[in-house]
SEZA-264961 format. One line per field, with one value per residue (C-alpha): chain; residue number from 0; residue in one letter; x, y, z. Coordinates in pm, 1 decimal. Each point is the difference from the previous one (the first is absolute). Example, Ala and Ser with C-alpha at 12.3 -4.5 7.8 and 13.67 -1.06 7.14 Angstrom:
<sites>
ch = [A/A]
i = [0/1]
aa = [A/S]
c1 = [1230.0/137.0]
c2 = [-450.0/344.0]
c3 = [780.0/-66.0]
</sites>
This chain:
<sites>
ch = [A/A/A/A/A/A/A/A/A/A/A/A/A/A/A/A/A/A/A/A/A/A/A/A/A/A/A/A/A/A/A/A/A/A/A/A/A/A/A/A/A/A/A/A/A/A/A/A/A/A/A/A/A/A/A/A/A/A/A/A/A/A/A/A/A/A/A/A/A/A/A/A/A/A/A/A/A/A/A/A/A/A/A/A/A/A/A/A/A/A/A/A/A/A/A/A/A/A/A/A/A/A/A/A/A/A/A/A/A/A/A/A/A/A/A/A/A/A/A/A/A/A/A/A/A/A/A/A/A/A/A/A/A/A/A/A/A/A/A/A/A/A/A/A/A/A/A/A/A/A/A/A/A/A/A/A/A/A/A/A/A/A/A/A/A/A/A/A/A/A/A/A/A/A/A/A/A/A/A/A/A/A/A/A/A/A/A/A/A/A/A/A/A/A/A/A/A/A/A/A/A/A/A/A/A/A/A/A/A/A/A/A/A/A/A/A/A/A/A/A/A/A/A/A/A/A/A/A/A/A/A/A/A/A/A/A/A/A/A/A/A/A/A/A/A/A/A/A/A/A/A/A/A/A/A/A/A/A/A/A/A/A/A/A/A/A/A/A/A/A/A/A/A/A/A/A]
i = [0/1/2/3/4/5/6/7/8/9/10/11/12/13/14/15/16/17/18/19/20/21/22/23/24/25/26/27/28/29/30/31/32/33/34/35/36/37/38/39/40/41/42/43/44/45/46/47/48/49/50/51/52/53/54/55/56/57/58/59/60/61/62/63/64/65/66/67/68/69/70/71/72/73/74/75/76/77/78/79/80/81/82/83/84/85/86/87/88/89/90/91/92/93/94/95/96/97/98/99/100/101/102/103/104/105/106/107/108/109/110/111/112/113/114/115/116/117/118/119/120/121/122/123/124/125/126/127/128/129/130/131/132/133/134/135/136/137/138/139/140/141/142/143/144/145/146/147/148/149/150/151/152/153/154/155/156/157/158/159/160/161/162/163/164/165/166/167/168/169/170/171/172/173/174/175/176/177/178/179/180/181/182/183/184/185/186/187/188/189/190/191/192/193/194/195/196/197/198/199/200/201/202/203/204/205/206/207/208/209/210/211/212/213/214/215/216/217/218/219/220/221/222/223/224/225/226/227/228/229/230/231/232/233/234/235/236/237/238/239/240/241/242/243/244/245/246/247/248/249/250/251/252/253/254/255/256/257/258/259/260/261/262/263/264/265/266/267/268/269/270/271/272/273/274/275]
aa = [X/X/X/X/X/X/X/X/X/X/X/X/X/X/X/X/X/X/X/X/X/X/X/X/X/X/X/X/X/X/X/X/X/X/X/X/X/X/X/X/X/X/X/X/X/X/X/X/X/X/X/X/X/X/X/X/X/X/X/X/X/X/X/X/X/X/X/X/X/X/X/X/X/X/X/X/X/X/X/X/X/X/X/X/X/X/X/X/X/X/X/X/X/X/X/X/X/X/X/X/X/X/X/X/X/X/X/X/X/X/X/X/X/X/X/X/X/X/X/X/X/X/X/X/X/X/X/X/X/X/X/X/X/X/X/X/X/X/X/X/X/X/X/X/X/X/X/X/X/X/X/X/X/X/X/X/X/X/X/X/X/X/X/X/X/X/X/X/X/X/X/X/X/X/X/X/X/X/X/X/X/X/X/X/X/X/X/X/X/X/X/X/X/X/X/X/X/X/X/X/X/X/X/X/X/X/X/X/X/X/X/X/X/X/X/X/X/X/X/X/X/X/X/X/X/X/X/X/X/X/X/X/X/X/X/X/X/X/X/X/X/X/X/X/X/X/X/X/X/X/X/X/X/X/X/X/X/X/X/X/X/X/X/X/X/X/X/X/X/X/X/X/X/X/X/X]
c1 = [-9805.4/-34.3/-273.9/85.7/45.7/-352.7/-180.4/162.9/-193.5/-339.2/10.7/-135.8/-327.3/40.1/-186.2/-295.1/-7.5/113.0/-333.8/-259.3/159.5/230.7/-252.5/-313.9/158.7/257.0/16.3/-329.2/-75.2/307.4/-62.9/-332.8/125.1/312.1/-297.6/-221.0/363.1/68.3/-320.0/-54.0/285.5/-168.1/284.8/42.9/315.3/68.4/274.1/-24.2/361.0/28.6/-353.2/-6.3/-334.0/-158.5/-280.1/109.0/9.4/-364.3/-122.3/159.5/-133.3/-318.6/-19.8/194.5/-141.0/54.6/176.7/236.3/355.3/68.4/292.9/113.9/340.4/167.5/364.7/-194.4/-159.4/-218.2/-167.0/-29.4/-231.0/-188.9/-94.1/-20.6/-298.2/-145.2/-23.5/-163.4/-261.4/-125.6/-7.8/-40.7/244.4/229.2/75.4/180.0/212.5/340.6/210.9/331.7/313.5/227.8/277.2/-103.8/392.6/18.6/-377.9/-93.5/-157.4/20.0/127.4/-241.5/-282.3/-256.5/-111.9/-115.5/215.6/-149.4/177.6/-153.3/248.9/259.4/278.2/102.9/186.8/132.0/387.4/85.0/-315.2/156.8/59.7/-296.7/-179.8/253.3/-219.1/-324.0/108.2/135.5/-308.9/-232.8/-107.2/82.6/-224.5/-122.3/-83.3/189.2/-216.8/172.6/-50.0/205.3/-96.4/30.3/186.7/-77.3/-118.6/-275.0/-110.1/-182.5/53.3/314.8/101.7/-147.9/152.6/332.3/-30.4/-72.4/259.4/234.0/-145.3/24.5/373.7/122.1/370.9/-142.9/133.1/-254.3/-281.0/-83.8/-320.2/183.4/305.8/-130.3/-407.4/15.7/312.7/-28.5/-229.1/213.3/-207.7/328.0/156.8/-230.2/-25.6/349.6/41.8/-284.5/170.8/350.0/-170.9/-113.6/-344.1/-175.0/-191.5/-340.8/-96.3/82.2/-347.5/12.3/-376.3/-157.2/-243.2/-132.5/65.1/-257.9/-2.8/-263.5/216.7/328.0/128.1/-81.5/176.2/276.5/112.0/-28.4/389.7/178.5/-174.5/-60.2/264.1/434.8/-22.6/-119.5/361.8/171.4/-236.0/23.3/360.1/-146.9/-297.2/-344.4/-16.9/179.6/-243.6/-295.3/111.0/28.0/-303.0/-140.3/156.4/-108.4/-324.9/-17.0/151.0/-282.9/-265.2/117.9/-26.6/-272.8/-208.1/-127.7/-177.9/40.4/274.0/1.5/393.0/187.6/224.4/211.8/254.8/131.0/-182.8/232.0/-54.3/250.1/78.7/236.2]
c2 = [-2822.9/-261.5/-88.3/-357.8/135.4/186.1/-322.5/-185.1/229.0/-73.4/-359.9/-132.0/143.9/337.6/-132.4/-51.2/291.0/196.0/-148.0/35.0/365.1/197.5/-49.2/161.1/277.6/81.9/-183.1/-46.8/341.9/54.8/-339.3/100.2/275.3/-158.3/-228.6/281.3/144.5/-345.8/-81.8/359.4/-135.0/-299.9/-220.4/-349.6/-126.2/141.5/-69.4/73.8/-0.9/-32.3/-120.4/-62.8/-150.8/66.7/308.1/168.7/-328.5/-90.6/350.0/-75.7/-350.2/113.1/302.5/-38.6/-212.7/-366.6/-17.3/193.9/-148.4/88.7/-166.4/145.8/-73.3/40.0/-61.1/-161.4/-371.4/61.3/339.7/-183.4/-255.2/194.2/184.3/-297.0/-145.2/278.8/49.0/-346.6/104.9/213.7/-182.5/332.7/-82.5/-152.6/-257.3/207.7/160.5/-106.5/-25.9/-17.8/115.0/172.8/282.1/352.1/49.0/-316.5/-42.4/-338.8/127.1/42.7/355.4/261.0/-292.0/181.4/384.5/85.7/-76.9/78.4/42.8/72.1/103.3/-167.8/205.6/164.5/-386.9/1.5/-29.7/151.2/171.3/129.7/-369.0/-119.7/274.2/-129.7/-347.1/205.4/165.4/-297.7/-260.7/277.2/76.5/330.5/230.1/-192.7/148.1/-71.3/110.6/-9.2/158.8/85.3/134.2/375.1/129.5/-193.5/407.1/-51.0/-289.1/-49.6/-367.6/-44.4/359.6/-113.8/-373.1/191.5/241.0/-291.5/-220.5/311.7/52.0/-386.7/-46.5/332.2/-119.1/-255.4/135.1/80.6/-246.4/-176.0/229.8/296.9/-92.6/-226.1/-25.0/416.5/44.0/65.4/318.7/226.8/97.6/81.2/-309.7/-238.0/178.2/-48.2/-363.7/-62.1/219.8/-209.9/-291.8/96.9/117.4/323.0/116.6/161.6/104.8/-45.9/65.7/65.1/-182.4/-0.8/-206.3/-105.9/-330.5/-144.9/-254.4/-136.9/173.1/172.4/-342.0/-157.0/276.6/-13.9/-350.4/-38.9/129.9/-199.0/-316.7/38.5/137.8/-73.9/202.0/-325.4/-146.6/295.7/-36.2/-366.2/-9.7/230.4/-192.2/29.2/215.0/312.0/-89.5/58.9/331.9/137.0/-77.8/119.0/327.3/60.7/-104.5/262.9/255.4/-89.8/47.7/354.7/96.6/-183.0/-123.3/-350.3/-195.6/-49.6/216.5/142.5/167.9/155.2/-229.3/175.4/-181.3/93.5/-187.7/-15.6/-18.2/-85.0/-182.6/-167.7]
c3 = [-23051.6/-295.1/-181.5/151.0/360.7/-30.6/-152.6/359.8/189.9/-187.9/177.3/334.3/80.0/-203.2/-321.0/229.6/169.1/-322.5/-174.0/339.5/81.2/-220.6/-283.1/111.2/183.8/-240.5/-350.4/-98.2/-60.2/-227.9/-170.8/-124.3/-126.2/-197.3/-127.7/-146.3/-113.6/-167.5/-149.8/-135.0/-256.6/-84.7/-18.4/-168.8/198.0/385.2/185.3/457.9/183.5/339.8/32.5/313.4/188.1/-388.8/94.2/-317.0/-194.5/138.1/-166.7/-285.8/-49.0/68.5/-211.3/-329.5/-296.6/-35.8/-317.2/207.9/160.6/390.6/131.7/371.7/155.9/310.8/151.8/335.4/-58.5/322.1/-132.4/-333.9/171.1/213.6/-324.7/-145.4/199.2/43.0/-363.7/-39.4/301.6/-264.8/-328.2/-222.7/-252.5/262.4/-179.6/-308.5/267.0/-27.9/307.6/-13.1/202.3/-114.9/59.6/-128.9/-67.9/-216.0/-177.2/-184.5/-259.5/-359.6/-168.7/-100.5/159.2/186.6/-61.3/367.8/311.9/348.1/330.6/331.0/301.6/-157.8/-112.0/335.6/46.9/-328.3/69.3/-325.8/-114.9/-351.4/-75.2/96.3/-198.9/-305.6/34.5/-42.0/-291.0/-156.4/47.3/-105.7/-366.4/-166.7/151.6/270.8/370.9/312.5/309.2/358.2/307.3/312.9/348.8/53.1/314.3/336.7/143.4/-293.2/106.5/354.7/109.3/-79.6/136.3/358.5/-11.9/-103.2/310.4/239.5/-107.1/78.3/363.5/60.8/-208.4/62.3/-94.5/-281.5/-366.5/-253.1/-81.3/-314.1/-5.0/8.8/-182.7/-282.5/-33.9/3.6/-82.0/-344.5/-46.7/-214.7/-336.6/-184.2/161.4/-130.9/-349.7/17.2/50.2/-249.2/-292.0/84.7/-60.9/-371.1/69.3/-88.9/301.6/-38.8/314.6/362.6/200.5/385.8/38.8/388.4/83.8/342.7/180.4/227.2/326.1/261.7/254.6/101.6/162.3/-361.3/-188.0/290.4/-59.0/-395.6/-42.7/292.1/-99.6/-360.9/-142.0/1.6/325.4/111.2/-28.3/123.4/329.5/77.0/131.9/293.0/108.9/-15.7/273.0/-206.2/-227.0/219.1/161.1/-388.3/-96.2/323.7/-36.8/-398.5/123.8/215.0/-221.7/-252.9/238.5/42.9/-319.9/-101.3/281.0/124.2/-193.5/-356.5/-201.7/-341.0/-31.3/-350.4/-156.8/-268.5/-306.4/-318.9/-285.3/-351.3/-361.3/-209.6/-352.6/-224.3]
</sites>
């Protein structure tokens, strides 16, 4: 898949959904801690890629100093402006955020311009992930941090290990889905040290962090990937009906493990430190 080909299937509804679901049951725990991570440096320029709906940029706003630069880009115009508004629904600084899109392969910025770059969930859709970590090192300053994080293995994490194993019962002869073959595709420590070291950097430390997701319900948890993520797009073709009998059946799969009512399930990623 492309960079360009994954941006296509952050449109329609998905940047929606992607804000009102994926984040509380899956980002938002990671972005606050890429904010503490970020702030801990106390940065004067910061760079986001792949952006997305903007949860990390919203910490980020909110929490580092305003004599501080944020700017946060992303390939897709329609995450960019869902983050967008919701950044100016709460003014903290929203104002100094810079939005801007932009191609994580090809960055518009300045050499050695900013000495932290952030990137949430990002890389696994990075068609050439050396080159795109080449961009890093070039906008950042001598000794500034890169900080990126990918999804461990879909067994380590719960929801999208049930959604995977009802989209098997219900597509039995369907080939592998983005969630499976992209979003946790890319959970090799050496793999990703690898791809970061082609790309000039010196990596510090590649942290397997676990953290726990949380939703009202199973149902809630059950429909955040089909509708909120480029599973979305892979899904439509087949009716709304396919939809509905996945989401029923990793519904029901959640309950089992975790009982009716409210859920509280491990979420697990690799969190990276790296630096020109």
């Amino acid at each position: 898949m492309t960079e360009d080909a994954a941006a296509r299937q952050f449109r329609g509804g998905v940047p929606d959904d992607y804000e009102r679901r994926m984040v509380p049951l899956m980002f938002q725990p990671y972005a606050d801690d890429m904010v503490a991570r970020a702030v801990a440096r106390h940065p004067a320029a910061v760079l986001e890629l792949a952006a997305g709906t903007g949860v990390v940029t919203r910490g980020l706003a909110a929490a580092l100093p305003p004599e501080s630069t944020l700017a946060a880009t992303d390939l897709n115009p329609g995450m960019l402006a869902v983050a967008e508004a919701r950044g100016a629904a709460r003014p903290a600084r929203s104002s100094d955020v810079v939005w801007r899109t932009a191609d994580a392969l090809d960055l518009p910025f300045d050499e050695g311009s900013v000495d932290l770059v952030v990137c949430q969930f990002g890389v696994m859709f990075f068609p050439d992930r050396p080159a795109a970590h080449a961009q890093v090192r070039r906008v950042l300053r001598p000794g500034g941090t890169y900080l990126f994080s990918a999804w461990d293995s879909i067994a380590a994490n719960a929801i999208a290990l049930a959604v995977d194993e009802a989209y098997r019962r219900v597509l039995p002869d369907a080939p592998p889905n983005v969630i499976t073959r992209v979003a946790h595709g890319y959970h090799d420590p050496d793999a990703i040290r690898r791809d970061a070291e082609a790309g000039g950097l010196v990596v510090d430390a590649v942290e397997g962090v676990e953290l726990i997701g949380a939703a009202d319900s199973a149902e809630a948890a059950a429909a955040a990937i089909p509708r909120g993520t480029p599973m979305r797009a892979e899904l439509e073709p087949l009716g709304d009906e396919t939809r509905d009998r996945i989401e029923a059946i990793t519904a029901d799969l959640l309950r089992q493990r975790f009982g009716t009512g409210p859920i509280r399930t491990p979420i697990r990623a690799f969190v990276v430190t790296a630096h020109r």
